[in-house]
C-alpha positions as semicolon CSV with decimal commas, in nm:
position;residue;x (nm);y (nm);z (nm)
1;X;0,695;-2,236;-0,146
2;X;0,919;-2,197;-0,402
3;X;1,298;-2,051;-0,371
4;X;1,281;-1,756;-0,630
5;X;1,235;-1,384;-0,501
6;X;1,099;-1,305;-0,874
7;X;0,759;-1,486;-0,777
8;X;0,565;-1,273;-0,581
9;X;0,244;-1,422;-0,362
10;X;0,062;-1,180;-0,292
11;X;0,081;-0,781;-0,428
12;X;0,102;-0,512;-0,144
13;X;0,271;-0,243;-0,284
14;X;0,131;0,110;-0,204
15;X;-0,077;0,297;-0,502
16;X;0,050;0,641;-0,622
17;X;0,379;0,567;-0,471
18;X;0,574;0,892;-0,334
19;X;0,930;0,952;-0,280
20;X;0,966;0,711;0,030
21;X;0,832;0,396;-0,223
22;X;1,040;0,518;-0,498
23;X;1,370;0,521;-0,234
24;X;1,272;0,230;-0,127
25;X;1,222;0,095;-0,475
26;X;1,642;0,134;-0,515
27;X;1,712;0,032;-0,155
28;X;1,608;-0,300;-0,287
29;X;1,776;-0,273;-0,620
30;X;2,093;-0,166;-0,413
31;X;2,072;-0,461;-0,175
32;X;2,030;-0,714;-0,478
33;X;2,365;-0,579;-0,629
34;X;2,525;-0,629;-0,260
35;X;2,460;-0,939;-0,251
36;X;2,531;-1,043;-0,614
37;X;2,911;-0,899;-0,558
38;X;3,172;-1,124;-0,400
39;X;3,226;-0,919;-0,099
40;X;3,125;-1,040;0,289
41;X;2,859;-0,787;0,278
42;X;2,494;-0,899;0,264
43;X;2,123;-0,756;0,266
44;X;1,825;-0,827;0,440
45;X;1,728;-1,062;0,161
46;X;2,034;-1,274;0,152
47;X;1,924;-1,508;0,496
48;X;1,625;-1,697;0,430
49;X;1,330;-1,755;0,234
50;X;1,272;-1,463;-0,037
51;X;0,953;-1,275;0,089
52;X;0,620;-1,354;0,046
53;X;0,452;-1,042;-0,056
54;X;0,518;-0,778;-0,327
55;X;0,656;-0,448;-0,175
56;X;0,833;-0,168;-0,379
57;X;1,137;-0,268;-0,171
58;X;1,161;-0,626;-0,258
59;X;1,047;-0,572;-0,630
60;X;1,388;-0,334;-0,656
61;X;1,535;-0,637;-0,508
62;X;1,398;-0,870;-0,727
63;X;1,459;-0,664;-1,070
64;X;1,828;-0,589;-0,936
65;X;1,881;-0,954;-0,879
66;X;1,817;-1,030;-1,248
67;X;1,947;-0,670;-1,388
68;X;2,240;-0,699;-1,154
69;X;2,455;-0,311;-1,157
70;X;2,288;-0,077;-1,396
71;X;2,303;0,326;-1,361
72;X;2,016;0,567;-1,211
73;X;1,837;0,649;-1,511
74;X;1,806;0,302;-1,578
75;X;1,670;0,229;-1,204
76;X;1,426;0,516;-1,240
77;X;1,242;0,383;-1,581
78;X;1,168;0,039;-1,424
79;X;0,999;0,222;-1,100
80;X;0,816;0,426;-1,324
81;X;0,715;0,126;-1,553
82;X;0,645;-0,064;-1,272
83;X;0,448;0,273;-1,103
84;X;0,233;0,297;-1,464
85;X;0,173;-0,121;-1,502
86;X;0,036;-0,129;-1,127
87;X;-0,225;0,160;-1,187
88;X;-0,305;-0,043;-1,540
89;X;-0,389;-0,370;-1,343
90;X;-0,535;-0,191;-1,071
């Protein structure tokens, strides 16, 4: 397996995500920027290998570890991109 949490194995995100997918969408995001800072604080994701399957959690974490800090509005576009891509390849 390869060490990069922007290659997903295996997509199990929920269709028509509601509120609780879209929170958890930024809990992810949120964690990625935690661990990117250079404080002793750490997520779930910063022990171990990166998960295996696609969640709307980890996928926050993923875009926030390559997007790094950004502000709400920007956070909210890229679930709502990522909400209208999923029901295109679906």
């Amino acid at each position: 397996m390869v060490d990069d949490p922007t290659i997903p194995l295996g997509d199990i995100r929920q269709n028509n995500p509601g509120s609780d997918r879209q929170a958890a969408f930024k809990r992810g995001w949120t964690a990625a920027v935690k661990d990117l800072s250079s404080t002793d604080e750490s997520s779930k994701y910063s022990e171990g290998p990166p998960p295996e399957t696609l969640t709307w959690d980890n996928l926050g974490y993923r875009l926030g570890s390559i997007f790094g800090e950004t502000d709400d509005d920007l956070r909210q576009d890229m679930f709502e991109w990522c909400e209208r891509k999923q029901k295109r390849e679906s």
